[in-house]
C-alpha positions in Angstrom: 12.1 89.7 -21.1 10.1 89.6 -24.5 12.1 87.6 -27.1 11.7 88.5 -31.0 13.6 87.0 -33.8 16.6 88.9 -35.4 16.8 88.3 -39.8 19.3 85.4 -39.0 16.6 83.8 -36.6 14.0 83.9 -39.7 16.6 83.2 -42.1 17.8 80.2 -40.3 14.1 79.0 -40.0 13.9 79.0 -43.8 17.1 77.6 -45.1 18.2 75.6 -42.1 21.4 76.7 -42.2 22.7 76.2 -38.7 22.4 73.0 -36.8 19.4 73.6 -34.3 18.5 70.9 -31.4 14.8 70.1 -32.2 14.1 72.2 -28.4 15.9 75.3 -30.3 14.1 75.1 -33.5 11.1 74.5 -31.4 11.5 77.6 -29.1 12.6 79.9 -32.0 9.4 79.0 -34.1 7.6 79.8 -30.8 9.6 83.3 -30.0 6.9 86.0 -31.3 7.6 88.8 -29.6 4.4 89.2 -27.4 5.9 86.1 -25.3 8.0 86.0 -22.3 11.1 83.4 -22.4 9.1 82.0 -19.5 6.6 81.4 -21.7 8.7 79.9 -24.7 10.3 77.6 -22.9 7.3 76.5 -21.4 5.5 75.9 -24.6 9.0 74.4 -26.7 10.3 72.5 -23.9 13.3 74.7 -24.5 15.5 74.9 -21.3 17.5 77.9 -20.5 20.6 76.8 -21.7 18.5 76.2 -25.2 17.5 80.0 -25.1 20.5 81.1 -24.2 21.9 79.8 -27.1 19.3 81.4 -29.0 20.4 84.6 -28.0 24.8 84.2 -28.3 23.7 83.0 -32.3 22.1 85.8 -32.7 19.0 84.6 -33.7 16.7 86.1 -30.7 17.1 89.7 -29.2 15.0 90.8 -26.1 12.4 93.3 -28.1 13.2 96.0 -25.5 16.7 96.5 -27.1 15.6 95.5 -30.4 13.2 98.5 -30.6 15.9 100.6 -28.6 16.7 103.8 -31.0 20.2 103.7 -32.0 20.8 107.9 -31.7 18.4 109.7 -28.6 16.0 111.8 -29.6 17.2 115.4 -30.7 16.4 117.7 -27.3 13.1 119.5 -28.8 12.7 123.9 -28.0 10.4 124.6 -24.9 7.6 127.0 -25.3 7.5 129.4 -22.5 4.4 132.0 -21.7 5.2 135.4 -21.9 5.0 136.7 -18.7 1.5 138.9 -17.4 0.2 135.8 -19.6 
């Protein structure tokens, strides 16, 4: 899983507005959204209970849902041959 942060993760970065454990604020400067939470907590010191969290604040979403479009695709009109084509 790919972390990114959400608005309120970048938002709470700037104006420090909820109460972070240095690990957290650590881990959530890390979270870029090329690496793995493997690789997070491995560079923050972050434990999982640190990224979890991360994740019930709000403040870091797995990119594969963040970039997840919110209505599917509309069903596009296949082109057939004629037929003798």
């Amino acid at each position: 899983m790919i972390p990114v942060k959400t608005q309120a993760g970048q938002q709470v970065l700037k104006d420090r507005s909820l109460v972070l454990t240095q690990r957290q604020r650590t881990a959530l400067i890390v979270v870029d959204g090329r690496r793995s939470v493997a690789e997070v907590m491995q560079s923050s010191g972050a434990g999982p209970e640190d990224m979890a969290q991360l994740f019930e604040l709000g403040l870091v979403a797995d990119l594969a849902v963040a970039n997840a479009p919110t209505e599917p695709a509309p069903l596009l009109p296949v082109r057939t041959r004629p037929a003798g084509a």
